[in-house]
N, C-alpha and C positions, 0 to 999 in steps of 0.2 A: 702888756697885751690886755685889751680890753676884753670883758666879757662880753658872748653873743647877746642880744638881742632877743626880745622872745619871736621877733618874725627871723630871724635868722637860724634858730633852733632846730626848726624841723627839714628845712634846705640840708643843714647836716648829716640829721639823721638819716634821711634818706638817701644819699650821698656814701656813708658807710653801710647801709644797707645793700645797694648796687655794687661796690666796691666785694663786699662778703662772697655776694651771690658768684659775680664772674672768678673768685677766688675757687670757688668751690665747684664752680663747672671747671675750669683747669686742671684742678686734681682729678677731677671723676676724669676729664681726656687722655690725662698721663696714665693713670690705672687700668685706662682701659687699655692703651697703646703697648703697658708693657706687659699685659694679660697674654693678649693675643702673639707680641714678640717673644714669651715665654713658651706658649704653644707651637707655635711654627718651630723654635728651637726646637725643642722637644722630639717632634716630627723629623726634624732634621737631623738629630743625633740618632733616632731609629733605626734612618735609612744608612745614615752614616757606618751604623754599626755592622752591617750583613757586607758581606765578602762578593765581589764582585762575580765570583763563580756559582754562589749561591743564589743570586737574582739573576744569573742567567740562568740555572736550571730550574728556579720555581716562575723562571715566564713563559721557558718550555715545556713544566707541566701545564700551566694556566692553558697553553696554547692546545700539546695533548689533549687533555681532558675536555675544551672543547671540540676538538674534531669528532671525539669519543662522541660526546652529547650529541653533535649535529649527524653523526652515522647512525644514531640509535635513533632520534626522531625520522632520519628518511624512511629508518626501518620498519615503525610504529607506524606510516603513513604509510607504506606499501602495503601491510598487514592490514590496515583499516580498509583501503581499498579492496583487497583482495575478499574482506570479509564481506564487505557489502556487494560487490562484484555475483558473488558466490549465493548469497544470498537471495539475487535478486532472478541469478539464474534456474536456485532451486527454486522458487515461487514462481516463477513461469514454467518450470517444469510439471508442476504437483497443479495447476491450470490447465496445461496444455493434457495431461495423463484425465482430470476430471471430466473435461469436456470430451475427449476421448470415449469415455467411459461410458458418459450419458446417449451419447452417438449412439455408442455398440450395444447401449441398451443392457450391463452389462451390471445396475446399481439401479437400488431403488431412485426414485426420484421422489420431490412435489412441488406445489408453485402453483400461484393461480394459471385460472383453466377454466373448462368446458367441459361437464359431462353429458353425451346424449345415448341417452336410452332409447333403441329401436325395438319393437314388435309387429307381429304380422311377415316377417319377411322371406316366407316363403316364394316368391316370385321376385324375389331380389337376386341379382346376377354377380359373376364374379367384378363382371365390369363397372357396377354401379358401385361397387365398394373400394374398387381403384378409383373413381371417381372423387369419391368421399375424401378418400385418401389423399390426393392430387391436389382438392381445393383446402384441406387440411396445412398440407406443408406450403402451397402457394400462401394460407395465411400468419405462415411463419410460426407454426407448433414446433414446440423443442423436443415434446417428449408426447408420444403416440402409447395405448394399450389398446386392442379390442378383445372383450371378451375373457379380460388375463391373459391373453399373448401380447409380450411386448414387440410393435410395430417397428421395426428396422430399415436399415435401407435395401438388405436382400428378403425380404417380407416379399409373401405372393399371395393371389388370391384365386382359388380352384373351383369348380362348380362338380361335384362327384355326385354316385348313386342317391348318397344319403343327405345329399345335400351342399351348402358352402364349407369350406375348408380354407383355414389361412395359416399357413404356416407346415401344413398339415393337422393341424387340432380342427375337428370339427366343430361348427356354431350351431347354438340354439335356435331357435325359432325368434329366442328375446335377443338381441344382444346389446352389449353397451360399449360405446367411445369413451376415453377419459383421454382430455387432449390437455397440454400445458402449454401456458402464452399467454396472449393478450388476449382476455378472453373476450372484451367488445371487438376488437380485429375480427376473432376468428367466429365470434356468432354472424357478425356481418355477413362474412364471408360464404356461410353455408345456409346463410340467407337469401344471396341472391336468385335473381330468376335464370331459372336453369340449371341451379348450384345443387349442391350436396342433398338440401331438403327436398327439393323438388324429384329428384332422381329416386328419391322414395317412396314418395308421397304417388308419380307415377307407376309405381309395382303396388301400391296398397297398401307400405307401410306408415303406421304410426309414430313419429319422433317427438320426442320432448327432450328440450334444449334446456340448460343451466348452468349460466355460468356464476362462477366458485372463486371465493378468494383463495382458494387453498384446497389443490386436487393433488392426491396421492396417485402413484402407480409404483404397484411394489411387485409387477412382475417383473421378472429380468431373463436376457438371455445368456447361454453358454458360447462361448464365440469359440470356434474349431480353428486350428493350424492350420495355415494356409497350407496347402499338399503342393501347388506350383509357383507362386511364389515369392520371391524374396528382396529382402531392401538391397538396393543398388549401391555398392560400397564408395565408388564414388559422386555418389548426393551428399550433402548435408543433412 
């Protein structure tokens, strides 16, 4: 046999290079092939080994235990429900009981507003402070005081010996409004011609209007038991 060539030399080499390589991807395929044949075994002698009575009673706990899970979640969801349910009732109760309150006049209040200060009103009638009144709550006042008597909805306005009386407290000669609301509404309002101001201004009294980001009334009243009567058991 003759020897290579030196152009023949590295056709060779390269030649058993190629040859190496797919050698040694073969083995890495068979190592891997019998890795993974070695593990599936393995797995399979596992299963192998547990008693057929035995994987039927831990697929009937698997099963148990979750019905267990899936009754406790309903559970956890009804309770979640119920809390918020419950929740949402007390905060429209503890609403409905405030505004209640405010109503009956019954709690201090504040809030913007309108305070007006009257003087002179000696020749001021009971009727001209119903008046007042009337264009008052037409402009949507939440919360009425005259004079420190808190304004209600059974509020009255009397003309006696000594004078006006509302509520039965008698009024000064001075007296003052402290209204709560929109207070540009309600200035408008007893602005108009013919309104609240004018009805004063006609007996000779003096008013001065201001309105207030933030008007207190911290008179309240006592609200009495009703003596005839009572809630209808079958209303809501």
């Amino acid at each position: 046999m003759s020897a290579p060539t030196p152009e023949s030399a590295p056709a060779e080499n390269r030649g058993r290079g190629i040859r190496s390589q797919l050698l040694v991807a073969g083995l890495c395929l068979l190592l891997g092939f019998a890795i993974v044949t070695q593990v599936r075994q393995t797995q399979g002698d596992e299963l192998a080994g547990v008693r057929q009575d035995d994987l039927i009673r831990l697929a009937a706990e698997i099963t148990q235990r979750n019905e267990v899970l899936e009754q406790e979640a309903a559970e956890l969801r009804e309770d979640r429900a119920a809390l918020l349910s419950g929740s949402v009732d007390s905060r429209s109760a503890e609403d409905y009981l405030e505004v209640q309150q405010i109503l009956a006049g019954t709690v201090p209040v504040e809030g913007p507003g309108v305070v007006m200060d009257v003087t002179g009103t000696s020749d001021v009638t009971a009727q001209d402070l119903v008046h007042v009144l009337e264009e008052l709550r037409n402009a949507g006042a939440e919360a009425i005081s005259l004079s420190d008597v808190r304004i209600v909805a059974s509020s009255h306005f009397v003309h006696t010996d000594d004078g006006l009386a509302v509520d039965g407290v008698q009024l000064e000669d001075q007296h003052q409004w402290r209204i709560i609301g929109d207070a540009a509404k309600i200035a408008v309002a007893l602005d108009i011609p013919g309104g609240a101001l004018d009805a004063y201004a006609n007996q000779g009294a003096t008013v001065e209007v201001e309105e207030r980001p933030l008007v207190q009334i911290t008179a309240i009243r006592t609200v009495e038991e009703p003596e005839y009567a009572t809630p209808n058991p079958g209303e809501n």
